[in-house]
PyMOL commands that place a pseudoatom at each C-alpha (Angstrom):
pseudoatom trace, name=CA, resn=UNK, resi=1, chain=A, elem=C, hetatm=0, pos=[-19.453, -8.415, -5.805]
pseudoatom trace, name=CA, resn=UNK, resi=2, chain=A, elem=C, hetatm=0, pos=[-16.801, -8.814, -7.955]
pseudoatom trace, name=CA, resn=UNK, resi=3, chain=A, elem=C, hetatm=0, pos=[-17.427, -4.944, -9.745]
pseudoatom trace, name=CA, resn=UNK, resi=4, chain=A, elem=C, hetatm=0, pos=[-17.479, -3.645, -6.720]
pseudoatom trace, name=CA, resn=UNK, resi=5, chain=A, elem=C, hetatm=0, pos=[-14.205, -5.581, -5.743]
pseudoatom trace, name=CA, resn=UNK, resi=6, chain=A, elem=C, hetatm=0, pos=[-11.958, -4.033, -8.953]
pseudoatom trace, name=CA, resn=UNK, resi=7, chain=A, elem=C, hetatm=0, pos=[-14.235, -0.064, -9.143]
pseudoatom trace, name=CA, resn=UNK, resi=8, chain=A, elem=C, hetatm=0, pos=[-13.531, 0.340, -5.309]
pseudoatom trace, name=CA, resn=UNK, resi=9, chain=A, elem=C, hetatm=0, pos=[-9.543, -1.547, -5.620]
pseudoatom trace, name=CA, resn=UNK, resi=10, chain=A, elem=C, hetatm=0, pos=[-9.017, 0.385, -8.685]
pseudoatom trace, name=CA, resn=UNK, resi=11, chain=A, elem=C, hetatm=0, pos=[-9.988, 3.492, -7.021]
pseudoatom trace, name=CA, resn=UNK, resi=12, chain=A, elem=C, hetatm=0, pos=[-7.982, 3.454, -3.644]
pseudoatom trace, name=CA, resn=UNK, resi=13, chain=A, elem=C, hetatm=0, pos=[-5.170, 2.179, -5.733]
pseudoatom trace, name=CA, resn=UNK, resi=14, chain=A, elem=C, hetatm=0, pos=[-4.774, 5.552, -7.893]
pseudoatom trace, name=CA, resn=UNK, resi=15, chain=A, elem=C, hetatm=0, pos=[-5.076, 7.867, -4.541]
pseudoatom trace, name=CA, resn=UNK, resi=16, chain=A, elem=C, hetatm=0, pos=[-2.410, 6.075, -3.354]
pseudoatom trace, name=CA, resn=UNK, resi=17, chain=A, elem=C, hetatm=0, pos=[-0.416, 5.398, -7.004]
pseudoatom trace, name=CA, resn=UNK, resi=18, chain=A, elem=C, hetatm=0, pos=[-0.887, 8.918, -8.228]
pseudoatom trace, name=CA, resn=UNK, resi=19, chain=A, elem=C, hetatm=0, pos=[0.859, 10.859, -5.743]
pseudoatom trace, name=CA, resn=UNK, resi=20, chain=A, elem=C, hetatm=0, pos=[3.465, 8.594, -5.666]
pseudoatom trace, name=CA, resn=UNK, resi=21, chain=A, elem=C, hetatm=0, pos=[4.138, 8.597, -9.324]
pseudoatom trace, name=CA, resn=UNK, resi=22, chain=A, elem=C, hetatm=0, pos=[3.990, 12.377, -8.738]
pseudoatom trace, name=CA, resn=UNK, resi=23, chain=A, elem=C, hetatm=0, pos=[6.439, 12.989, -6.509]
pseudoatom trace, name=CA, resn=UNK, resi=24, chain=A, elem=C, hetatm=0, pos=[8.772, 10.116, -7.535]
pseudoatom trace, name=CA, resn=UNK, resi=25, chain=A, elem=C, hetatm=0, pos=[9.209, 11.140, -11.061]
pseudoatom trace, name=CA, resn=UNK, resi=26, chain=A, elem=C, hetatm=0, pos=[9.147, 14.775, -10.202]
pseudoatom trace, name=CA, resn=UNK, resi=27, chain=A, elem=C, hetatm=0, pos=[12.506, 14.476, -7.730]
pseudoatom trace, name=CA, resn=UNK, resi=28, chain=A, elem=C, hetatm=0, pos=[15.106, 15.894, -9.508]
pseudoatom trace, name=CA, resn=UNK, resi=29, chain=A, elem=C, hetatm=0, pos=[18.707, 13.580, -9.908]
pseudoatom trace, name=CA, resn=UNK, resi=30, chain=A, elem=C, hetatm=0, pos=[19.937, 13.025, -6.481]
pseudoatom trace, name=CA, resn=UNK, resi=31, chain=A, elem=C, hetatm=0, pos=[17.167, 14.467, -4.552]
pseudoatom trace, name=CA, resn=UNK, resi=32, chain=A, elem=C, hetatm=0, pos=[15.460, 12.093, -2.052]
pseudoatom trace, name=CA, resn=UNK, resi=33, chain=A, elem=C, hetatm=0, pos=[11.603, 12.357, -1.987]
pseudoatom trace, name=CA, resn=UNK, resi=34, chain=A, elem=C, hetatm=0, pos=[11.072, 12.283, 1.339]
pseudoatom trace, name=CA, resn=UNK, resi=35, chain=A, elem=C, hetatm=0, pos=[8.163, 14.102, 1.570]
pseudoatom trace, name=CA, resn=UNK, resi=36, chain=A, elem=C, hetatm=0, pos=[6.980, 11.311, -1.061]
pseudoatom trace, name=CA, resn=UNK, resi=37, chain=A, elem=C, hetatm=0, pos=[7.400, 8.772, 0.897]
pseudoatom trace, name=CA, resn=UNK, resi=38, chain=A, elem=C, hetatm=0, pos=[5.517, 10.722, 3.485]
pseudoatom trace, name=CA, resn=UNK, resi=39, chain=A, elem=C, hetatm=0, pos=[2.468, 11.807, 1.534]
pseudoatom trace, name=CA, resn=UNK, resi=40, chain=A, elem=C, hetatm=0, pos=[2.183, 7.960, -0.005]
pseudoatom trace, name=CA, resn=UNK, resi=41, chain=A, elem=C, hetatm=0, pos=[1.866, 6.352, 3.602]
pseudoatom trace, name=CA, resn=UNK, resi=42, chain=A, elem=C, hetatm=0, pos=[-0.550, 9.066, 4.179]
pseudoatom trace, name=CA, resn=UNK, resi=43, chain=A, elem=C, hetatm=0, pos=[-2.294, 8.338, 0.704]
pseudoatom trace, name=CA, resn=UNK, resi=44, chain=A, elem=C, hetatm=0, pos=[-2.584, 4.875, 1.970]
pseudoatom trace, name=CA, resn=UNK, resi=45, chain=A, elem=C, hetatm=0, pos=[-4.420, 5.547, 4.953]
pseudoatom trace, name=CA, resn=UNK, resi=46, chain=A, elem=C, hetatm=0, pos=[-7.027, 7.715, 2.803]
pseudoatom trace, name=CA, resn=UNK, resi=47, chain=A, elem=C, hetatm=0, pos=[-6.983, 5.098, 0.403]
pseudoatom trace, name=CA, resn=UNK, resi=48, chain=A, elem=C, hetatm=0, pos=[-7.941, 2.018, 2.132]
pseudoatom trace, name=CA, resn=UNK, resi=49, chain=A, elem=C, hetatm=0, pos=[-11.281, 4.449, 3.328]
pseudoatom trace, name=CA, resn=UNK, resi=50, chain=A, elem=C, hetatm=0, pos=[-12.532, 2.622, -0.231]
pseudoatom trace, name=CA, resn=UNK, resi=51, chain=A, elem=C, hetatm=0, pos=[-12.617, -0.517, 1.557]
pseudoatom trace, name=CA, resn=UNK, resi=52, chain=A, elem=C, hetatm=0, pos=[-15.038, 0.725, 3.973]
pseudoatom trace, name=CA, resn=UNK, resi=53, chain=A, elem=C, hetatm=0, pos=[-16.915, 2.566, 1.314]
pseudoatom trace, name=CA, resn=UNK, resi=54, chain=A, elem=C, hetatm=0, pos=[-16.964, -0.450, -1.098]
pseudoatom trace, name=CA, resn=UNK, resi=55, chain=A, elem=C, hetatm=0, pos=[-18.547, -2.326, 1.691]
pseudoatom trace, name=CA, resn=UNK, resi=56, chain=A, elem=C, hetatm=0, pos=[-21.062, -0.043, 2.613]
pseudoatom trace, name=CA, resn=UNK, resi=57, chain=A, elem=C, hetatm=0, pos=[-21.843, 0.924, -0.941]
pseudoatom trace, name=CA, resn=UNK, resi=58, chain=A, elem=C, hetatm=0, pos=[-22.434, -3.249, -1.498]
pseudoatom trace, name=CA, resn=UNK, resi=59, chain=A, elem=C, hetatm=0, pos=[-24.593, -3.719, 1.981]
pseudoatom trace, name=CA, resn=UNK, resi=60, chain=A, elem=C, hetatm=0, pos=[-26.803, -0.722, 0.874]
pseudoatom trace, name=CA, resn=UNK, resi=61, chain=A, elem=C, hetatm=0, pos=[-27.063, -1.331, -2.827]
pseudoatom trace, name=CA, resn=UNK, resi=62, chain=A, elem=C, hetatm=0, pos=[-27.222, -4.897, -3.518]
pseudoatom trace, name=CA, resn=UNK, resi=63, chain=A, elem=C, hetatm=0, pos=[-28.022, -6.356, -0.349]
pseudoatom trace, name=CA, resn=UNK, resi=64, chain=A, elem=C, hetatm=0, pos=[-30.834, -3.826, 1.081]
pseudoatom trace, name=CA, resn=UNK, resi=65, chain=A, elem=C, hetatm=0, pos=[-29.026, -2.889, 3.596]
pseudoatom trace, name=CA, resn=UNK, resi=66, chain=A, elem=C, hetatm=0, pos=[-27.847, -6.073, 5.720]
pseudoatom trace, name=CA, resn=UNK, resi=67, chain=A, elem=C, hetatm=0, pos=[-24.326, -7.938, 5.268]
pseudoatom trace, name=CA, resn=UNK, resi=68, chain=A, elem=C, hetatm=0, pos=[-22.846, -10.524, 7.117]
pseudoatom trace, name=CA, resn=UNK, resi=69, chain=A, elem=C, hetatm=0, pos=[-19.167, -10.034, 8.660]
pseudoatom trace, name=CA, resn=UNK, resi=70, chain=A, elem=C, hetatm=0, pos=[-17.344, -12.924, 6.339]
pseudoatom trace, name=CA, resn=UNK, resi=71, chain=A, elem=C, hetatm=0, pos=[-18.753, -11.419, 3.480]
pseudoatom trace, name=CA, resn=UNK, resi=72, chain=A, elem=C, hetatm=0, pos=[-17.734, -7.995, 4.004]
pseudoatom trace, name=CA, resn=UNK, resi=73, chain=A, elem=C, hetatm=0, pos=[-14.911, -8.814, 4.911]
pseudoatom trace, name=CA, resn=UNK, resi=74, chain=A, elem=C, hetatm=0, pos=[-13.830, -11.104, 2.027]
pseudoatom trace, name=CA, resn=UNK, resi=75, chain=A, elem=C, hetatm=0, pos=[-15.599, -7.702, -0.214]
pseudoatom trace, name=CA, resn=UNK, resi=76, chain=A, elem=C, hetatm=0, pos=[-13.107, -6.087, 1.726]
pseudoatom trace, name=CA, resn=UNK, resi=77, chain=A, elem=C, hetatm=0, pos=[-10.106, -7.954, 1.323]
pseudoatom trace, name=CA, resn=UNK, resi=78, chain=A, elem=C, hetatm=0, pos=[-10.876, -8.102, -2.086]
pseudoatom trace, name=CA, resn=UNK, resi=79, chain=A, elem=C, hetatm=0, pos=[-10.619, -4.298, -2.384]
pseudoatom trace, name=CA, resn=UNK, resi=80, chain=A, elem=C, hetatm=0, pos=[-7.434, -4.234, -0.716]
pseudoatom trace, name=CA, resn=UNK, resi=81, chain=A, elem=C, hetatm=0, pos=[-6.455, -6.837, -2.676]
pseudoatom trace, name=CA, resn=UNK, resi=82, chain=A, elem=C, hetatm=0, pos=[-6.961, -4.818, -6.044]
pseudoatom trace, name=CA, resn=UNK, resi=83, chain=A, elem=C, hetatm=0, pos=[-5.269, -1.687, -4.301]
pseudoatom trace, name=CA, resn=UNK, resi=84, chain=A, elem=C, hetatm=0, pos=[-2.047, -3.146, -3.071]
pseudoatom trace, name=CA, resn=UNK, resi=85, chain=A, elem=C, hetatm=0, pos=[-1.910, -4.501, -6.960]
pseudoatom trace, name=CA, resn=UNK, resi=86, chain=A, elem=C, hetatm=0, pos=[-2.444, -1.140, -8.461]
pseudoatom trace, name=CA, resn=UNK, resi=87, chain=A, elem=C, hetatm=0, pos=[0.149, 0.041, -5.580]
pseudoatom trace, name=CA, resn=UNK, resi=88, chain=A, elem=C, hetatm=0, pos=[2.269, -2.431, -7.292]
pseudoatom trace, name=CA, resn=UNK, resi=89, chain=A, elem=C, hetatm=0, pos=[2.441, -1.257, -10.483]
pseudoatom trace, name=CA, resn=UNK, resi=90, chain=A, elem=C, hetatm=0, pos=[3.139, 2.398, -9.853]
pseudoatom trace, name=CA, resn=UNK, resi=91, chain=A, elem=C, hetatm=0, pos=[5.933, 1.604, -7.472]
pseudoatom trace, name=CA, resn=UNK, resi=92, chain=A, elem=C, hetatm=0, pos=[7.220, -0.297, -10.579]
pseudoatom trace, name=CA, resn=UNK, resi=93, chain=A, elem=C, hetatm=0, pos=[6.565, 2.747, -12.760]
pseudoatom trace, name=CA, resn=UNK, resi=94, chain=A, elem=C, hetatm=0, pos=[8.343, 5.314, -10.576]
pseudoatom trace, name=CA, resn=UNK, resi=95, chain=A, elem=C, hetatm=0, pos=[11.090, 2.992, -10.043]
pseudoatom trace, name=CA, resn=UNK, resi=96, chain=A, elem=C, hetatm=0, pos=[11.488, 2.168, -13.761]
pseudoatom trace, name=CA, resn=UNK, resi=97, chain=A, elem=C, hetatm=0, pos=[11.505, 5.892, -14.571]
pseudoatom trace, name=CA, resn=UNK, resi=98, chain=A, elem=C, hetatm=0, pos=[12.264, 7.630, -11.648]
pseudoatom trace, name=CA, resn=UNK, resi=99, chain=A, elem=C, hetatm=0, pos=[15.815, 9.159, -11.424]
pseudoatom trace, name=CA, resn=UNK, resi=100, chain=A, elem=C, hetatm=0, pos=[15.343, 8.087, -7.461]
pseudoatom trace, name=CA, resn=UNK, resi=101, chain=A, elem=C, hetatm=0, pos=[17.822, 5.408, -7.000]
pseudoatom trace, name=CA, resn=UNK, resi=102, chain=A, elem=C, hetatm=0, pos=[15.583, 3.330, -4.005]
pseudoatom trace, name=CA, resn=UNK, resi=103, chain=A, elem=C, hetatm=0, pos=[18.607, 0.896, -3.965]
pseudoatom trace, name=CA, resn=UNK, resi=104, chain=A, elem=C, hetatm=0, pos=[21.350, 3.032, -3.332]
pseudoatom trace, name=CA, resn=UNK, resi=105, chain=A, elem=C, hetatm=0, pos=[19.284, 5.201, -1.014]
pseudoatom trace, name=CA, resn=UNK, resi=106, chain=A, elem=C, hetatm=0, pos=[18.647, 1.696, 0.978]
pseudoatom trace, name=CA, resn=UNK, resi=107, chain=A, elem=C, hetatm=0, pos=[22.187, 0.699, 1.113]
pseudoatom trace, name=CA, resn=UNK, resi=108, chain=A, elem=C, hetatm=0, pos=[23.357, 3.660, 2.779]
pseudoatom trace, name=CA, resn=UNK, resi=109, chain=A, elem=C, hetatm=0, pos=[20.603, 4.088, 5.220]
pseudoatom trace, name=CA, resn=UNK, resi=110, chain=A, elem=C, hetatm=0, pos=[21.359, 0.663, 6.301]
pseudoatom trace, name=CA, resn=UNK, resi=111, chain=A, elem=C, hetatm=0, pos=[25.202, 1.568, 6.314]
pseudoatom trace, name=CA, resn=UNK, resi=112, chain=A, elem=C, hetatm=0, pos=[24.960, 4.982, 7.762]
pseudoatom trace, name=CA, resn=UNK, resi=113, chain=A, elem=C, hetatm=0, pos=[22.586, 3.290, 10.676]
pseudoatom trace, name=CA, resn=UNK, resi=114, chain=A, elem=C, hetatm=0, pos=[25.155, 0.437, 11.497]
pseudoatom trace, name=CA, resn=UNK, resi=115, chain=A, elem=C, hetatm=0, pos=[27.882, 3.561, 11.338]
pseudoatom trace, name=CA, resn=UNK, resi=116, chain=A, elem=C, hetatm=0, pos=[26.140, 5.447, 13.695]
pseudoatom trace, name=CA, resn=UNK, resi=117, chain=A, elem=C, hetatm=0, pos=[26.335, 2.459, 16.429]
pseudoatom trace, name=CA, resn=UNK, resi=118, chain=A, elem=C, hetatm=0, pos=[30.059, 2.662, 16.444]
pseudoatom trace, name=CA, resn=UNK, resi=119, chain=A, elem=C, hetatm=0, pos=[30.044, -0.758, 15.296]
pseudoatom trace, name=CA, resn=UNK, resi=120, chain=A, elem=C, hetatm=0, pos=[33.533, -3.342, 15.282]
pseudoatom trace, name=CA, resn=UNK, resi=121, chain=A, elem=C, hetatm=0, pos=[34.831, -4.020, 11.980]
pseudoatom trace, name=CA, resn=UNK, resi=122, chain=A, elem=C, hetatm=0, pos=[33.494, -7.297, 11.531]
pseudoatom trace, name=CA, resn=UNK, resi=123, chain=A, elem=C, hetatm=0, pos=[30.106, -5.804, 12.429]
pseudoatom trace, name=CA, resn=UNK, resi=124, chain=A, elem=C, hetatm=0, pos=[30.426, -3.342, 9.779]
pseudoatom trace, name=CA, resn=UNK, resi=125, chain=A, elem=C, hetatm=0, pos=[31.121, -5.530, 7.235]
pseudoatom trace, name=CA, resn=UNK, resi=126, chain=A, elem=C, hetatm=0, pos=[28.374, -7.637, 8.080]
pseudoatom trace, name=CA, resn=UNK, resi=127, chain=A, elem=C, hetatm=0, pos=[25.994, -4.693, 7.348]
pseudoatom trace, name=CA, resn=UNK, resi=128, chain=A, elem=C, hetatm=0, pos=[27.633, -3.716, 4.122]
pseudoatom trace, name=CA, resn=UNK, resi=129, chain=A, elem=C, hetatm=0, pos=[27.623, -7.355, 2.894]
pseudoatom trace, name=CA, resn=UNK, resi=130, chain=A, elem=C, hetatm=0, pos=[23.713, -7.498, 3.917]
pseudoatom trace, name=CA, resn=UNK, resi=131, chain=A, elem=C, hetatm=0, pos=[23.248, -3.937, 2.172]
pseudoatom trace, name=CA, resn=UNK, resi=132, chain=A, elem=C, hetatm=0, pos=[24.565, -5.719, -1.235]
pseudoatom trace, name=CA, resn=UNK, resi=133, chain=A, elem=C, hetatm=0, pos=[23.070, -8.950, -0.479]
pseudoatom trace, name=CA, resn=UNK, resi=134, chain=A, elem=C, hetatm=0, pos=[19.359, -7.212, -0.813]
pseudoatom trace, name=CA, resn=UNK, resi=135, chain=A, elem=C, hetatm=0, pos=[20.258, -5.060, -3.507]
pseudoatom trace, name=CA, resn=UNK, resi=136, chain=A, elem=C, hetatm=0, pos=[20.431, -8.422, -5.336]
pseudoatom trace, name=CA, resn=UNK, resi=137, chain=A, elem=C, hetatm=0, pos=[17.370, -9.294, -4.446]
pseudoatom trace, name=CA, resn=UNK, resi=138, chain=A, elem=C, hetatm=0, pos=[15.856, -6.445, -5.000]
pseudoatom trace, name=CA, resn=UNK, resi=139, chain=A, elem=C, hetatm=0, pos=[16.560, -6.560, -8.596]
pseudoatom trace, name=CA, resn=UNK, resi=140, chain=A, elem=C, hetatm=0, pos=[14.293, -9.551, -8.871]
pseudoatom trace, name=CA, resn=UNK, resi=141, chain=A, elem=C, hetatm=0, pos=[10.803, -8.797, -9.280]
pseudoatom trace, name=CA, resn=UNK, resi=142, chain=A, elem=C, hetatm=0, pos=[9.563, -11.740, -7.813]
pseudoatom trace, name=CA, resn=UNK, resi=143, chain=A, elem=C, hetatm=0, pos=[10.905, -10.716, -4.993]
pseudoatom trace, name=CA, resn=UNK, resi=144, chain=A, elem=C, hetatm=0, pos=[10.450, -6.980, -4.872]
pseudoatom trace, name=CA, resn=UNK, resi=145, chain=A, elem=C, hetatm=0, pos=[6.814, -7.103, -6.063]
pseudoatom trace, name=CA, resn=UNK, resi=146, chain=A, elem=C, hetatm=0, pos=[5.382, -8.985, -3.218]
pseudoatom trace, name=CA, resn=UNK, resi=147, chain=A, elem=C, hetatm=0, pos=[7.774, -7.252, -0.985]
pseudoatom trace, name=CA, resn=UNK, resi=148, chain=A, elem=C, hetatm=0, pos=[5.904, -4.003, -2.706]
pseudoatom trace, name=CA, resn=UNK, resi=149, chain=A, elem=C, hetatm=0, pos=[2.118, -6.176, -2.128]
pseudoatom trace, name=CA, resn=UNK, resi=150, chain=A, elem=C, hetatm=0, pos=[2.843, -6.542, 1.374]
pseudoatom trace, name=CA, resn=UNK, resi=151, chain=A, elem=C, hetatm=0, pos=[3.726, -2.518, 1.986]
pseudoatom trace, name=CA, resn=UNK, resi=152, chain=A, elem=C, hetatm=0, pos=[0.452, -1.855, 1.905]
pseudoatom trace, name=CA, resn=UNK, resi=153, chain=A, elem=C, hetatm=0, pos=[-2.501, -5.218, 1.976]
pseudoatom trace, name=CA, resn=UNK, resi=154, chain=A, elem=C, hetatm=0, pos=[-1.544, -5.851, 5.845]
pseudoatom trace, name=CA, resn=UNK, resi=155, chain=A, elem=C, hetatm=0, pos=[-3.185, -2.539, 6.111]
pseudoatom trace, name=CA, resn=UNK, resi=156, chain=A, elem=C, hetatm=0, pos=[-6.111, -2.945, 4.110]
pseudoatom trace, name=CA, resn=UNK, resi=157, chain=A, elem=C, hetatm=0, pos=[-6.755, -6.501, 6.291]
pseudoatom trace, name=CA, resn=UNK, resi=158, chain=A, elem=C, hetatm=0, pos=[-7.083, -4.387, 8.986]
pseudoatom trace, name=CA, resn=UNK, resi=159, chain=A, elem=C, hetatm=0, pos=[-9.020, -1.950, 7.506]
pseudoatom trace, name=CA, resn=UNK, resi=160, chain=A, elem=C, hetatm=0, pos=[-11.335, -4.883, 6.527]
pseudoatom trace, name=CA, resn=UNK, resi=161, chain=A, elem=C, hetatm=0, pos=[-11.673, -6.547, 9.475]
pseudoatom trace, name=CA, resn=UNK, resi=162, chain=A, elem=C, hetatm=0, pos=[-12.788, -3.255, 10.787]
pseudoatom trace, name=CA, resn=UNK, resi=163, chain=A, elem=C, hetatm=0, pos=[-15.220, -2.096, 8.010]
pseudoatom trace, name=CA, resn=UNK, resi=164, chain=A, elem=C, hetatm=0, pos=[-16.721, -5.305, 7.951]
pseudoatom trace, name=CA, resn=UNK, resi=165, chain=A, elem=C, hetatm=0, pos=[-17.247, -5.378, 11.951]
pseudoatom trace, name=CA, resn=UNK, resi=166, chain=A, elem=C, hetatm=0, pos=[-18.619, -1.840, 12.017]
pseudoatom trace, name=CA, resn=UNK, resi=167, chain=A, elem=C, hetatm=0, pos=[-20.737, -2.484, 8.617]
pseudoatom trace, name=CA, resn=UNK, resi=168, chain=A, elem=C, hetatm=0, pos=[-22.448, -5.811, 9.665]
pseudoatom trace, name=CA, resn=UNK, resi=169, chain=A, elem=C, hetatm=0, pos=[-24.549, -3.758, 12.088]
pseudoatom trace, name=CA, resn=UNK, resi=170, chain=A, elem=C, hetatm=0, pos=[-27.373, -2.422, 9.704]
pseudoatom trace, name=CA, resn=UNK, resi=171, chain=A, elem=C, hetatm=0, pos=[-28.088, 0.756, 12.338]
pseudoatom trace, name=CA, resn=UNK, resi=172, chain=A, elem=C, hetatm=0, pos=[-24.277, 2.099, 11.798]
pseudoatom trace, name=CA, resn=UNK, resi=173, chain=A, elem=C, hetatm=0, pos=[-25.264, 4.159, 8.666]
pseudoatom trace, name=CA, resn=UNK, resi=174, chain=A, elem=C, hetatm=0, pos=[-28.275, 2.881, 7.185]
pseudoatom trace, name=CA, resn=UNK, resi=175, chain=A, elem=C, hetatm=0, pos=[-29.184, 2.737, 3.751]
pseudoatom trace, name=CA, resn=UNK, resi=176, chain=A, elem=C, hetatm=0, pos=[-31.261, 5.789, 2.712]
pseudoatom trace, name=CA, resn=UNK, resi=177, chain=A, elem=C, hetatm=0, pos=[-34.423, 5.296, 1.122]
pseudoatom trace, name=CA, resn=UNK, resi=178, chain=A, elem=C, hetatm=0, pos=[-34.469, 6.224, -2.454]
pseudoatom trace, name=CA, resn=UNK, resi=179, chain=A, elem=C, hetatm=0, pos=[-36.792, 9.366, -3.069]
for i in range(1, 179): cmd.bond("trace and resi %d" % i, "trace and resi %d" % (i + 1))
show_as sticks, trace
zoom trace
């Protein structure tokens, strides 16, 4: 289980890391890669198919064509697991060599929204103090990798609890005879 676990994690964690290293190192100084962040929530939806793919691949290969739903869906889990960590380390990547500043980008969307409220001055200031107070944090990774994790693994637990519900029913694509 556990080769399936990292070859199918592994591989929905480059469709999802590679674009996103793409486009994030490719933005020019200044430019906000919007349609980055667009294409890598749309990557992640493609990606997690894996988990669905691992499973099946596992139920029809190893098991003969018959899993149980707490196994596929720890198999799946697993998978997303594996992704979100690979998702991990290109968002450190592209923010490590990026000339995309996520932080100051983050500030003044949070500024600019509390702006556009016509907020009181002691409002404002509120936002602009929270703005610096999680650019602080951010600069810890132990807080900004699991903040990265959990971008994308409350996905793939849906994605598993799916997979596995569809996949414990051998007749929903059965295993093909070998020829």
């Amino acid at each position: 289980m556990t080769a399936f676990i990292v070859r199918y994690g592994i591989i929905a964690g480059l469709i999802i890391g590679i674009p996103m290293l793409w486009l994030m190192l490719a933005a020019k100084p200044g430019e906000v890669p919007v349609v980055g962040m667009l294409t890598t929530y749309l990557a992640m939806v493609v990606a997690l198919t894996a988990v669905f793919v691992g499973i099946k691949a596992y139920r029809d290969k190893v098991l003969g064509g018959v899993i149980r739903f707490l196994p596929a869906l720890g198999l799946g889990l697993g998978i997303s697991a594996v992704a979100s960590l690979v998702y991990v380390v290109c968002w450190e990547i592209s923010t490590a060599y990026s000339s995309f500043d996520f932080i100051a980008y983050y500030k003044a969307y949070i500024i600019d929204g509390t702006k556009a409220s016509n907020p009181t001055p002691e409002a404002m200031q509120k936002a602009i103090a929270q703005a610096e107070e999680f650019a602080v944090m951010y600069q810890n990774p132990l807080f900004r990798m699991p903040m990265t994790f959990i971008e994308m693994f409350p996905v793939g637990i849906l994605v598993s609890l799916v997979s596995a519900a569809i996949l414990r029913n051998p007749r929903v694509l059965p295993a093909r005879a070998a020829s």
